[in-house]
C-alpha positions in Angstrom: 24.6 -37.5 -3.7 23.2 -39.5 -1.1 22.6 -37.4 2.5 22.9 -39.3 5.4 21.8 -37.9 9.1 23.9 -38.9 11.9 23.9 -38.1 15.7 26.5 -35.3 14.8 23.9 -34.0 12.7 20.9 -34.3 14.7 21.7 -30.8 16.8 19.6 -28.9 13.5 15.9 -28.3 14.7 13.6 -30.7 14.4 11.2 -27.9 11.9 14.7 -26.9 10.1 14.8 -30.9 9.0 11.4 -31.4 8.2 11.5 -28.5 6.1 14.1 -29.2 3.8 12.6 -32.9 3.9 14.7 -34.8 6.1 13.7 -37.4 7.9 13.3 -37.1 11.5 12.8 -39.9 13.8 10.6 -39.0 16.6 10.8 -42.9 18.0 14.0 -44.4 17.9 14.9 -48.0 19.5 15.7 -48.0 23.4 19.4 -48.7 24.0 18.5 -51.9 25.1 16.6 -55.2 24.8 16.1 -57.9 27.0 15.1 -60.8 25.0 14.0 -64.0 26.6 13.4 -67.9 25.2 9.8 -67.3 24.6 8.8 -64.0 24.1 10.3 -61.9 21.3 11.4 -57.8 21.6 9.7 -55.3 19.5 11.8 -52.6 18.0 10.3 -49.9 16.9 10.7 -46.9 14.9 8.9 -43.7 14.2 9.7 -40.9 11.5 8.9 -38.3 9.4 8.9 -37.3 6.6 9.6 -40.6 5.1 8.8 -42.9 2.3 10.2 -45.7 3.5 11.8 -47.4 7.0 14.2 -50.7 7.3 16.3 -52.4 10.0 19.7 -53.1 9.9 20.7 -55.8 12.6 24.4 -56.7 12.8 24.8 -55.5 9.6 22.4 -57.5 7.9 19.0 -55.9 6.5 15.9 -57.4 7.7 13.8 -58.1 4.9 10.3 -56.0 4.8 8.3 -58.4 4.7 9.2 -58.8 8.6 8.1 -55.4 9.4 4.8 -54.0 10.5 4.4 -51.3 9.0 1.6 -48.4 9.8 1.5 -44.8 7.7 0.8 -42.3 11.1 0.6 -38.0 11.0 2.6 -36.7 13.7 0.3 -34.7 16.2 2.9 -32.6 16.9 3.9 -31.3 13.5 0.8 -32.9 11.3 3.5 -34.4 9.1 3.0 -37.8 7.4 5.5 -40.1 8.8 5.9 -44.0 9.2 5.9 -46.1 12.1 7.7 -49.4 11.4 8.3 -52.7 14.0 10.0 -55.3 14.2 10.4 -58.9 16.7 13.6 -60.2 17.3 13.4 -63.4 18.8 16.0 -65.4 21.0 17.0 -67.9 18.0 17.8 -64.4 15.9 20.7 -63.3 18.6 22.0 -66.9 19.2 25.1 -66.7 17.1 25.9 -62.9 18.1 26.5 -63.9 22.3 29.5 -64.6 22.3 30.5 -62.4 19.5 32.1 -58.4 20.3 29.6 -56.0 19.7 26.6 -58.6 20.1 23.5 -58.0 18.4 22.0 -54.7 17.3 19.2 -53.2 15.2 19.0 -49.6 13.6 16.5 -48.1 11.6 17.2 -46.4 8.7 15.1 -43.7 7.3 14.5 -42.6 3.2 12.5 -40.0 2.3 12.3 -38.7 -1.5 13.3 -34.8 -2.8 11.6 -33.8 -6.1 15.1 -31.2 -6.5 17.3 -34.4 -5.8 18.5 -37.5 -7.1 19.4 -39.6 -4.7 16.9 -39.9 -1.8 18.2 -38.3 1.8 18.4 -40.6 4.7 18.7 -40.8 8.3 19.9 -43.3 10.9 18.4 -43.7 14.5 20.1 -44.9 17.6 21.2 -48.4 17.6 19.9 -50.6 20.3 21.3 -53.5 21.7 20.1 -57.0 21.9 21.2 -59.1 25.1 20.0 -62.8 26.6 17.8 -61.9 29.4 19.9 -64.0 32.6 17.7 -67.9 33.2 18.1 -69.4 36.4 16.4 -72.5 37.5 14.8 -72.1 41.0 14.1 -75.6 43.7 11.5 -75.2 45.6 11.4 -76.0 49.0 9.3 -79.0 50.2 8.1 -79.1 46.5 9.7 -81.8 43.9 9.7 -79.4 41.5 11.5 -76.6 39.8 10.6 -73.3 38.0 12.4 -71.6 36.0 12.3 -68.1 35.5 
């Protein structure tokens, strides 16, 4: 059976979890992005102890090979963990605008049991991804404009 952590069952210590081999994210996405034409946000995650870390953004899963992915040891707990990134760019969200809920990322967390079956999982936060606002700017005296 597959075990799933949620929010509800986040309120279980942090050394309780990572004992019986949870994962626990000790990095989760901020609640929300601000994403501009040019420059692309970076989501990331950090947990422990995993095997393995994807993204699920408006319900589609965000293939691995565009995550950056880095094996870390926690300093608090010396636990090997994984620390997983990803950029979300403007054209990614364009579709989602106008759309309820908008876009949003999640990180999922899988880590292996040798007395189970099915591997245990957990679910961070999910974070939101919104249009930064544009606005074109005339200068004064200038024949110009910048946009910002």
């Amino acid at each position: 059976m597959l075990s799933v952590t949620t929010a509800r069952s986040r309120s279980r210590s942090r050394s309780q979890a990572v004992e019986d081999g949870l994962p626990v994210f000790s990095r989760e996405p901020e609640s929300i992005y601000y994403i501009t034409r040019s420059r692309p946000v970076v989501i990331t995650c950090v947990a422990s102890p995993v095997v393995q870390i994807n993204f699920k953004c408006s319900d589609q899963w965000v293939s691995p090979s565009d995550h950056t992915t880095l094996d870390i040891v926690e300093p608090q707990s010396g636990q090997h963990g994984l620390q997983v990134s990803i950029e979300v760019w403007r054209a990614d969200i364009e579709e989602t605008l106008e759309r309820p809920g908008g876009y949003w990322c999640e990180c999922h967390a899988w880590n292996s049991l040798p007395h189970q079956s099915e591997p245990v999982t957990a679910k961070s936060k999910r974070a939101a991804v919104v249009a930064a606002c544009e606005y074109t700017v005339s200068l004064r005296g200038g024949s110009g404009s910048s946009q910002f």
